[in-house]
C-alpha positions in Angstrom: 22.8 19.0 6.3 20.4 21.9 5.0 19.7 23.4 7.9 21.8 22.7 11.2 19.0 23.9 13.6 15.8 22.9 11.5 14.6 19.7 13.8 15.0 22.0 16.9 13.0 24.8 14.9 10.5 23.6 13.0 7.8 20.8 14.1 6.3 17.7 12.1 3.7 18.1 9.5 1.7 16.2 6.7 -0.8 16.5 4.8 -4.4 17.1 5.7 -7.2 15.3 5.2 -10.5 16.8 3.5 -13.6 16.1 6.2 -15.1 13.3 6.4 -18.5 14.1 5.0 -16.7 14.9 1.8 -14.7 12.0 1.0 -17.0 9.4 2.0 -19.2 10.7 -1.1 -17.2 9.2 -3.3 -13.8 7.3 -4.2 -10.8 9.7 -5.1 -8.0 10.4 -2.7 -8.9 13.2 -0.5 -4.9 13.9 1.1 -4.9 18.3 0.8 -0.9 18.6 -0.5 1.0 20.6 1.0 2.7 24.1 0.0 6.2 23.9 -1.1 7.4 26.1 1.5 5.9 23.6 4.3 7.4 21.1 2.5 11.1 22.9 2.3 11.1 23.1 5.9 10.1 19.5 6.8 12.8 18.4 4.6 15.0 21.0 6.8 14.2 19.0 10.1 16.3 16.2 8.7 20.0 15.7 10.8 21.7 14.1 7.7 23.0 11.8 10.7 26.0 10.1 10.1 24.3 6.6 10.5 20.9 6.9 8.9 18.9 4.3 10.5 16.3 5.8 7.9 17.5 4.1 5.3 18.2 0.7 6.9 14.7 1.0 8.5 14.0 1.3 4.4 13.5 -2.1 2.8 14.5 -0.4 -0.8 17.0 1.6 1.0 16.2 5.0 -0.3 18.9 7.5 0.1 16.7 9.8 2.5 18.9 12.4 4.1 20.1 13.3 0.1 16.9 13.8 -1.1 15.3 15.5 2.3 18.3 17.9 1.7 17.4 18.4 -2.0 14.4 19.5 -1.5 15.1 22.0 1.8 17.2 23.3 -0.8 14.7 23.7 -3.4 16.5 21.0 -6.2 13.2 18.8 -6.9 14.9 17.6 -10.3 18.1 16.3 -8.1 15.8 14.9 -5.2 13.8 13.3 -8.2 16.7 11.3 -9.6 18.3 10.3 -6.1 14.5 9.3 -5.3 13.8 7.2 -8.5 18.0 5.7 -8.4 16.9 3.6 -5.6 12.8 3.1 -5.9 10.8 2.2 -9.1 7.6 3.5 -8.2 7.6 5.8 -5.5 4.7 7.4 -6.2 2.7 3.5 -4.9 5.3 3.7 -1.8 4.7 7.2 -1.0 0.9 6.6 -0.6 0.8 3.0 0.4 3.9 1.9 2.9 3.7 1.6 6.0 7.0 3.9 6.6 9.2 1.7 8.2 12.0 4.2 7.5 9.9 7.0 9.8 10.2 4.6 12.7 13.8 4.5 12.2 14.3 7.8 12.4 17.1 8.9 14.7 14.6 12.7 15.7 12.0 10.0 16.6 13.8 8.5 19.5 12.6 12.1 21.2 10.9 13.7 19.0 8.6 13.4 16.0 10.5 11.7 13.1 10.7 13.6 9.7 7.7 12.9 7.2 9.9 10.8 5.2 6.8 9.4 3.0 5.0 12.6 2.5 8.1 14.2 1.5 8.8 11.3 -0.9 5.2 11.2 -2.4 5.3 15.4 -3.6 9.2 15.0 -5.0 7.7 12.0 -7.7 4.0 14.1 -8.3 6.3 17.4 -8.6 8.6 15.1 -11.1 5.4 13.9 -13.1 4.0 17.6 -12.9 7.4 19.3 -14.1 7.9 16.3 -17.0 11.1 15.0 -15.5 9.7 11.2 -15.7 10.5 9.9 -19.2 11.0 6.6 -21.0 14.1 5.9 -20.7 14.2 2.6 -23.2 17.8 0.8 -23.1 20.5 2.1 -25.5 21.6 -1.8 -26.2 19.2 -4.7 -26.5 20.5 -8.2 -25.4 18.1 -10.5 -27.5 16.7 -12.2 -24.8 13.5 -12.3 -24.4 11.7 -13.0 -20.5 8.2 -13.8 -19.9 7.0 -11.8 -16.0 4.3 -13.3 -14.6 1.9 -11.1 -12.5 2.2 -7.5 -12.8 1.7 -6.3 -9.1 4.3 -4.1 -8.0 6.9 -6.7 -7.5 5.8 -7.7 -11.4 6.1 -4.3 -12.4 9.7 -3.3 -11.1 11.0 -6.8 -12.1 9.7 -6.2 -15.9 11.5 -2.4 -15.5 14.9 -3.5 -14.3 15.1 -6.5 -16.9 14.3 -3.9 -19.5 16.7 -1.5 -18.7 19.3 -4.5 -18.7 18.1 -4.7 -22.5 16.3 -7.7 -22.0 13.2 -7.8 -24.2 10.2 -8.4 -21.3 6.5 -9.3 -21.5 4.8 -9.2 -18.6 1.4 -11.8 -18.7 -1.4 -10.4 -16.5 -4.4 -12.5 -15.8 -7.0 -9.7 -15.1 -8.6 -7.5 -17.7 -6.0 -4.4 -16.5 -2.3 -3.8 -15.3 -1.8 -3.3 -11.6 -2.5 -6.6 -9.6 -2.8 -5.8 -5.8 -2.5 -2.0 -7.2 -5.3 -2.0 -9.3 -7.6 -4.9 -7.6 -6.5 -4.6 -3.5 -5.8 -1.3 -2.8 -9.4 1.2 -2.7 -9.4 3.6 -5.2 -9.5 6.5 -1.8 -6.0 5.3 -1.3 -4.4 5.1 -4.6 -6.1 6.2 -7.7 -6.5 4.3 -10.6 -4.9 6.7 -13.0 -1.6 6.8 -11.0 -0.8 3.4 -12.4 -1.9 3.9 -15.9 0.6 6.8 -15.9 3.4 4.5 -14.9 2.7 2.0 -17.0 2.3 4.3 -20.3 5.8 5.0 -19.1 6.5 1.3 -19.2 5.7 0.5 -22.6 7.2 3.5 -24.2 10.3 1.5 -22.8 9.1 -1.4 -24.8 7.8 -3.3 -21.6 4.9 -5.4 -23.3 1.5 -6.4 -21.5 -0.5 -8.9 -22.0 -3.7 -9.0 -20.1 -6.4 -11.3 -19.9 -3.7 -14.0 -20.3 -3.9 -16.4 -17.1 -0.6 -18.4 -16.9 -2.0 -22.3 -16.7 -5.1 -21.8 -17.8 -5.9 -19.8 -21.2 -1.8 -19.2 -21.4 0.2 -22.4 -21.0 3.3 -22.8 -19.2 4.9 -24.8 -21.9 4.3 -21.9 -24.9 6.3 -19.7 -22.3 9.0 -22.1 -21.9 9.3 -22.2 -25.6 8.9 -18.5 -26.6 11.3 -17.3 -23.9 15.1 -17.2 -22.4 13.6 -17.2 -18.6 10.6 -16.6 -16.6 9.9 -14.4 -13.4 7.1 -15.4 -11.1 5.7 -12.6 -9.5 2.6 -14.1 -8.3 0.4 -11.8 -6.2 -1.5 -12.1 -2.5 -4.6 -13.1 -3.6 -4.7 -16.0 -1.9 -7.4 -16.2 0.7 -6.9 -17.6 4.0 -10.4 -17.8 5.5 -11.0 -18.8 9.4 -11.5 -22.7 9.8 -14.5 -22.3 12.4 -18.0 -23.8 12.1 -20.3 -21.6 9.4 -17.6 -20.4 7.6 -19.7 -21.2 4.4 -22.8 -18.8 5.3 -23.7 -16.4 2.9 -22.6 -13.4 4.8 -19.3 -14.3 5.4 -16.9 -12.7 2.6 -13.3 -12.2 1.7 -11.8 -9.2 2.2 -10.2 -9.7 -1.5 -13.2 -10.3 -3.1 -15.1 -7.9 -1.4 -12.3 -5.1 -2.5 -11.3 -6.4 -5.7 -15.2 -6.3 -6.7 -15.2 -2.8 -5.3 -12.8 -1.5 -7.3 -13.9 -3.1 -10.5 -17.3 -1.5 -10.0 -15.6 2.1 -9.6 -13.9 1.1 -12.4 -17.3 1.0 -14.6 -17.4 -3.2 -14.6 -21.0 -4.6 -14.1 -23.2 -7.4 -14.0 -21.2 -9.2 -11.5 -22.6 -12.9 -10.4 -23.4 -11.6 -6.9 -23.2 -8.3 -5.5 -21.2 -8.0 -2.7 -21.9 -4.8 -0.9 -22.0 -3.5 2.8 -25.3 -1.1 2.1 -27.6 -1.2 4.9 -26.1 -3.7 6.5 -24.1 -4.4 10.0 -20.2 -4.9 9.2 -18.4 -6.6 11.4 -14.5 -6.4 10.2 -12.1 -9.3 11.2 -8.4 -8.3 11.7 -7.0 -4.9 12.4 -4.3 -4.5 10.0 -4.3 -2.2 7.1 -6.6 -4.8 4.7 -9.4 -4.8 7.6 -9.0 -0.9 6.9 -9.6 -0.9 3.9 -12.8 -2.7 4.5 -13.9 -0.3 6.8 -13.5 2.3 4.3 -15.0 1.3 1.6 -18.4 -0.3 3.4 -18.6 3.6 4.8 -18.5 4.3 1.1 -21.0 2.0 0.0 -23.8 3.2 2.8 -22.9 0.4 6.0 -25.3 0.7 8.5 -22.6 0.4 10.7 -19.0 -0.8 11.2 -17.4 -2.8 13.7 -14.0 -3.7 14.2 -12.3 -7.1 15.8 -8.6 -7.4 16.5 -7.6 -10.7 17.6 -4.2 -8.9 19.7 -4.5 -6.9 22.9 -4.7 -3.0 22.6 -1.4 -1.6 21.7 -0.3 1.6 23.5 -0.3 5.1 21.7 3.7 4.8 22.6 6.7 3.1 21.4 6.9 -0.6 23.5 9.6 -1.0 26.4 10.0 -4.3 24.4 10.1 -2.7 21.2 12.9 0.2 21.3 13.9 2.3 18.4 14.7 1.9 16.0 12.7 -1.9 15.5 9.4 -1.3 14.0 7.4 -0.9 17.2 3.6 -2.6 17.8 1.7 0.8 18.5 -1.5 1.8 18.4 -2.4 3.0 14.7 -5.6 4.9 13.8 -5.7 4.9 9.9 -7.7 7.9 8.0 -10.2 4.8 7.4 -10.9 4.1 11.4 -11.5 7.8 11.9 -14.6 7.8 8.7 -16.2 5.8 11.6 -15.9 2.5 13.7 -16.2 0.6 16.4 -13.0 -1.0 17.3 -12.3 -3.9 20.3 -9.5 -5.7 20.9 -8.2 -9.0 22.9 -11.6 -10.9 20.4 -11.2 -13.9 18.6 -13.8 -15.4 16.3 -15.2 -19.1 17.5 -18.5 -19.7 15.1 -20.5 -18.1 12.6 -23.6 -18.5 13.0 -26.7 -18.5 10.7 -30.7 -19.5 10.4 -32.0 -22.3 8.3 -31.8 -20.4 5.2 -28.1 -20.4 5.4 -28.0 -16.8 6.3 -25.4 -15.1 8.4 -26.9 -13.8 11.9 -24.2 -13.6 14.4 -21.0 -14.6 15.4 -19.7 -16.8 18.9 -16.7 -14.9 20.0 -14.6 -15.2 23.3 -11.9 -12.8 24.9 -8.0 -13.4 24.7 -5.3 -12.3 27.0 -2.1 -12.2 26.0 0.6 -12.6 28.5 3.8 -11.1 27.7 7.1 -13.3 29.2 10.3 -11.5 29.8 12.8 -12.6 27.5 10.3 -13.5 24.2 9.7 -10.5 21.7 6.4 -10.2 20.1 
């Protein structure tokens, strides 16, 4: 433990945001880091407790207290290699999870938890920054060769660990680039583009190959991978749509949140002459779902000029607090307002979607929606 007093001392902090006006002109992350000394003293505010719930709360378990200490004390090359012994990527976790491990957080139960993810995200950009991440290819090669399919980030770290066994790995992408939900999910304001090219330069100078463009059952067969390799890895992705099975579901108006970002982020990415434009200019949005996909809709149709945004959430309003129901150190239902909510929305609660409904033309002009209450009954957890 760095500093014995530190949680009692020193209060939580993160990064800041640039305003609103700013980022909304245009697609790049806007997070204003931190100084080095802020970040010294929120790693101080970690107890090193003798149980850390942090790292069960982890799903990776990351050895937190180690590296929060490391960097209190400064060592960003040591915090670096306890970081990376336990997490492939952290510099996609330290942007993009939801920070289970903050939740678990023995401070939290009464105070503020340690910025476990912010802290995480500046030791792997200070490791990228200072030249510490390196191919490291393996010393012996096995002879066996395995075909990954998908290269998402569960694609990605499966390829890396095989390799570093000595395995001999190609990973088979079916999109024109690396990065699956990465590249085509995820909004370019939340994780930029060139953070995965990085990693994956990293990959190949392992001797991780990549083919692209190369869409297992269709244009690759399954049988010239059974042939050509020892074993396969499916690492399929989440693309998978599942729409709402209500009357006008079929009117033009009514997209999918994954073709509606993946398009997104192919057209920041320079790609044109798409079959149809799908864009929120001008228009009224209305967002279904409140989790961190109807989010990311909500961002990026205030990027592309929305006329306005609205927000439905099938559940009841969550409180600002941790639930009665819900006690630390479970991940708790709260209340969440994500950098996207605050660019501008309307947000209600408690509304599910009945009918979509649409003129002659097949247009989309409204939607039927009715109010739900949820009753909570003692001994049932939600």
């Amino acid at each position: 433990m760095g500093k014995i007093t530190g949680f009692l001392e020193i209060e939580r902090q993160v990064e800041a945001y640039d305003t609103v006006e700013n980022r909304l002109k245009n697609y790049k992350e806007f997070t204003i880091p931190m100084k080095e000394k802020a970040l010294k003293d929120q790693g101080a505010r970690c107890m090193d407790c003798g149980v850390p719930f942090c790292q069960s709360g982890c799903p990776l378990g990351n050895l937190i207290p180690d590296f929060n200490d490391h960097v209190y004390k400064g060592r960003w090359k040591e915090a670096a290699k306890v970081l990376h012994a336990t997490n492939n990527f952290p510099e996609f976790t330290g942007r993009l999870c939801p920070a289970p491990c903050e939740e678990s957080c023995v401070l939290g139960i009464n105070e503020d938890p340690v910025s476990i993810e912010n802290i995480e995200k500046n030791i792997v950009e200070t490791a990228f920054k200072e030249g510490w991440v390196i191919a490291k290819p393996p010393k012996v090669r096995t002879g066996k060769k395995v075909a990954v399919v998908g290269s998402g980030p569960s694609g990605l770290a499966t390829a890396q660990q095989l390799n570093r066994a000595g395995h001999l790995v190609t990973v088979f992408e079916r999109d024109a680039k690396v990065g699956g939900l990465l590249r085509y999910g995820i909004p370019d304001f939340k994780l930029e583009k060139e953070i995965i090219a990085r990693r994956v330069r990293v990959l190949e100078e392992e001797g991780i190959q990549f083919k692209t463009e190369a869409y297992v059952g269709k244009n690759t067969s399954v049988e010239t991978l059974k042939n050509d390799f020892d074993a396969i890895a499916l690492c399929g992705g989440a693309t998978v749509r599942r729409g709402i099975p209500i009357k006008g579901a079929h009117l033009k108006g009514v997209v999918q949140a994954m073709d509606f970002l993946k398009q997104n982020n192919q057209r920041v990415d320079g790609i044109t002459g798409f079959k149809e434009d799908i864009l929120a200019t001008d228009k009224n949005v209305i967002v279904i779902g409140g989790g961190d996909t109807g989010s990311d809709c909500i961002g990026t149709s205030n990027r592309q000029g929305a006329k306005s945004v609205t927000n439905f959430e099938i559940l009841s309003k969550p409180s600002k607090g941790r639930p009665a129901h819900q006690p630390w150190p479970y991940w708790p239902m709260r209340l969440r307002t994500s950098s996207s909510h605050k660019e501008g929305v309307e947000r209600f609660f408690s509304i599910s979607t009945k009918e979509f409904l649409g003129n002659k033309n097949g247009d989309l002009i409204g939607l039927k929606t009715v109010e739900v209450e949820w009753i909570f009954k003692k001994g049932e957890r939600r």
